[in-house]
N, C-alpha and C positions, 0 to 999 in steps of 0.2 A: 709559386708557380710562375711560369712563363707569361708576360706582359701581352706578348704581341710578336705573331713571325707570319712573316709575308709571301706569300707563291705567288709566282708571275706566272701567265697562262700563254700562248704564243697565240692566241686570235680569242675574240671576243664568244667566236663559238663556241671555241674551245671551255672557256669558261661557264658560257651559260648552259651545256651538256654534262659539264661537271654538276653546277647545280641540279639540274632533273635528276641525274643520277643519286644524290643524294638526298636530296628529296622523296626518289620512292623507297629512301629507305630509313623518311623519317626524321634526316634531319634536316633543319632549315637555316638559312642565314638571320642575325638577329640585326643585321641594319646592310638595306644593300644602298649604296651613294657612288652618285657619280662626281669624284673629285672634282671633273676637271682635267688632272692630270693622269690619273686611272679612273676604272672606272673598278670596284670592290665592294667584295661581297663580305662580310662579316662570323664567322660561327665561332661559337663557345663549348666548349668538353664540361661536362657536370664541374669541374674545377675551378671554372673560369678562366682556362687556359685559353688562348683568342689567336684566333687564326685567320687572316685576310689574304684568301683570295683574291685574283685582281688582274688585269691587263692593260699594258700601258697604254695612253691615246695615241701617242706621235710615236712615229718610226725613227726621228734624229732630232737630237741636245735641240738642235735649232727652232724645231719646233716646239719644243717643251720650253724654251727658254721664254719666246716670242708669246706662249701663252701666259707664264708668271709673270712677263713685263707685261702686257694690255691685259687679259682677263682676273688676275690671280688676286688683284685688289676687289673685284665686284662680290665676290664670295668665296672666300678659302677653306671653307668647308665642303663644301658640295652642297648637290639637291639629290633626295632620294628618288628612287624610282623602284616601279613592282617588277618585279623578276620575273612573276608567270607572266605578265603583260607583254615583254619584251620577248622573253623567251617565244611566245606564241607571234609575235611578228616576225622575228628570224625566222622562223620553223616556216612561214610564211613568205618567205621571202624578202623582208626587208634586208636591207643590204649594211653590212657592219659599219663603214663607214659613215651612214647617216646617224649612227648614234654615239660615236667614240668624241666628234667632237664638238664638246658642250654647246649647244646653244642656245638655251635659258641660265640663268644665273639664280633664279629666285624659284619657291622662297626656299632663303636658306637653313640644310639639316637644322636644327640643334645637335649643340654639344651632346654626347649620350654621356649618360651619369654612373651610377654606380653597378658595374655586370651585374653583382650577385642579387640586386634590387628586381635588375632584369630580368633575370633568370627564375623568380619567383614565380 
């Protein structure tokens, strides 16, 4: 099967509308993280075919660059966060840019392990 294939979404809204919409129909993300450098949502097909969704933080190299040299060492994984949580502040009016760039570092995701374990 397929490892891993990545959509980029063109605003954070954009993404998290995708999510509700699939959500009311059932399906959900199995790890959403914010890299850091995206911010990605995770889903698996009964196969464990894996699909990340996703939106970048920075709008130019420069700024993606400036963040793997100062932040990329504090945690290169991400930190999770709830998606109905955030989604319900957007839908509220939080403003996309107060969440695109990271500003806690801790604690950091774990590694996730084995999908089909997951998937259980």
């Amino acid at each position: 099967g397929v490892d891993h294939v990545g959509y980029t979404y063109e605003s954070l809204g954009d993404l998290f509308e995708n999510y509700a919409r699939l959500k009311n129909h059932g399906i959900s993300p199995y790890w959403t993280i914010h890299h850091g450098i995206t911010i990605s949502m995770y889903y698996a097909d009964p196969d464990c075919n894996q699909m990340e969704f996703q939106v970048d933080c920075f709008d130019t190299s420069e700024g993606a660059t400036k963040f793997f040299s100062e932040k990329w060492d504090a945690n290169p994984i991400g930190v999770e966060f709830d998606a109905d949580d955030l989604l319900a502040k957007m839908r509220a009016g939080m403003s996309e840019s107060s969440f695109l760039v990271r500003q806690v570092h801790e604690p950091v995701s774990p590694l996730r392990g084995n999908l089909a374990e997951m998937l259980k």
